[in-house]
ZAMARGU-4260 file (C-alpha; in steps of 0.2 Angstrom, whole numbers, plus 5000, padded with zeros to 4 digits):
<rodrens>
0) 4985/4912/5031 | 4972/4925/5025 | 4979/4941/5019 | 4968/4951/5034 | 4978/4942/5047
5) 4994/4947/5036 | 4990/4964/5035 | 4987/4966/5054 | 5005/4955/5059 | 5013/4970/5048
10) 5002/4984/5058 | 5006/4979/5074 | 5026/4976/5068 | 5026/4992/5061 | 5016/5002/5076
15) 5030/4993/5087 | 5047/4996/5092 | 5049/4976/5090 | 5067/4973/5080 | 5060/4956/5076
20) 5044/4947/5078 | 5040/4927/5072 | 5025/4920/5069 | 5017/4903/5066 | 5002/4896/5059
25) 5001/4877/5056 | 5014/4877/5041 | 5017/4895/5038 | 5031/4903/5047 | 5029/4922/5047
30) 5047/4933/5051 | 5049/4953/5053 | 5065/4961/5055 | 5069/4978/5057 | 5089/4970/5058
35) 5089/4966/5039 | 5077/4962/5024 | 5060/4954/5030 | 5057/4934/5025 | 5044/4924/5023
40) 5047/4904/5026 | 5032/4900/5017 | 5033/4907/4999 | 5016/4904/4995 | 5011/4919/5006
45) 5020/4933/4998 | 5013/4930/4981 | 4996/4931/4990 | 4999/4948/4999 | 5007/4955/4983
50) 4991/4949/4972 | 4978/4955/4986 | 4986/4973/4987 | 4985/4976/4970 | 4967/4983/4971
55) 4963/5001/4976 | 4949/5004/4984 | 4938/5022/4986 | 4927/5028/4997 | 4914/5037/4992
60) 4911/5054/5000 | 4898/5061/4988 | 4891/5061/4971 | 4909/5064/4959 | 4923/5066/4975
65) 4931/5050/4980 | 4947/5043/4988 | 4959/5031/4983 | 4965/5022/5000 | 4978/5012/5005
70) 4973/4993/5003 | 4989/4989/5016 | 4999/4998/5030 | 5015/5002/5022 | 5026/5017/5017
75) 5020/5027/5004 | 5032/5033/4988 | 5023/5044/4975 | 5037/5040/4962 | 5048/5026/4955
80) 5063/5033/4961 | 5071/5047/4973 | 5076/5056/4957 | 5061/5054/4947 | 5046/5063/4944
85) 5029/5058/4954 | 5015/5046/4946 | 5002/5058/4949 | 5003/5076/4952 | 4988/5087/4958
90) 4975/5093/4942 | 4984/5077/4934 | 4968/5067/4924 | 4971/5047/4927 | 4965/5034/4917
95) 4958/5016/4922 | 4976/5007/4927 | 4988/5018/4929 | 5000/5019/4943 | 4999/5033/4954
100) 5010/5028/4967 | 5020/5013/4976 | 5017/5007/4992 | 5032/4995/5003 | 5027/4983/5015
105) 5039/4969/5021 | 5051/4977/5006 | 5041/4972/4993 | 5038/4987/4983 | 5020/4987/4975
110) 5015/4997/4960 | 4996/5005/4963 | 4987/5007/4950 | 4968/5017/4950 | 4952/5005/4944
115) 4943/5021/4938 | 4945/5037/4930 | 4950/5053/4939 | 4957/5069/4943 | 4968/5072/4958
120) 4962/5085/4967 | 4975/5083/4981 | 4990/5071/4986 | 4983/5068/5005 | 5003/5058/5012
125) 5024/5065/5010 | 5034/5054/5001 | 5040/5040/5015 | 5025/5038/5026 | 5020/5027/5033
130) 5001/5024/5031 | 4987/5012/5037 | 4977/5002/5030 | 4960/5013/5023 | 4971/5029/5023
135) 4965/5039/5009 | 4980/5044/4999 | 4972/5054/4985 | 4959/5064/4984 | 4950/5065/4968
140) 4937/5068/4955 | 4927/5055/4948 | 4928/5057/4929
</rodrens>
């Protein structure tokens, strides 16, 4: 299973009001519950969904503002924790490989890190929601 067709099974699970939905592809048995935590009878395809989200992606808008987007539908925290303080606040400068947020998907919390520098010019999603895939996030200054 590529990770496009993975990434659309969770769009249309969370765009539903579906309490479950199972789905199978020659070996690989997909399962969604909103009943309890999310599985995956194939182990092989959460390490590759968890390796493929990894990258952030920006789309240009001119010369030096850009937008990190999110590479999956998910929910979107800005911090580690409730309590904490947030990866990335706005006028924050961020380096190549830091984290500026975590995005859920199938409750596997996945840390997002920026692949070039920046400033944040504005934080673009609230803490907890839910975004799509290509949703800018951030808004920032290339460096």
């Amino acid at each position: 299973m590529k990770i496009e067709q993975l990434e659309k099974l969770i769009k249309i699970f969370d765009q539903s009001t579906l309490l479950e939905l199972k789905y199978k592809e020659g070996d690989v048995d997909v399962y969604f519950s909103r009943k309890g935590e999310a599985s995956v009878a194939t182990p092989v395809a959460v390490p590759t969904a968890a390796v493929a989200i990894n990258k952030v992606s920006a789309v240009e808008a001119d010369d030096t503002e850009s937008y990190i987007t999110s590479p999956i539908v998910s929910t979107f925290y800005p911090a580690p924790s409730p309590t904490s303080k947030p990866f990335v606040s706005v006028g924050d400068k961020v380096k190549i490989g830091q984290v500026v947020c975590i995005l859920e998907a199938m409750k596997i919390m996945t840390e997002i890190k920026c692949d070039f520098e920046c400033e944040i010019e504005a934080v673009l999603v609230s803490n907890g929601q839910k975004v799509e895939y290509g949703q800018p996030l951030f808004r920032v200054k290339r460096s």
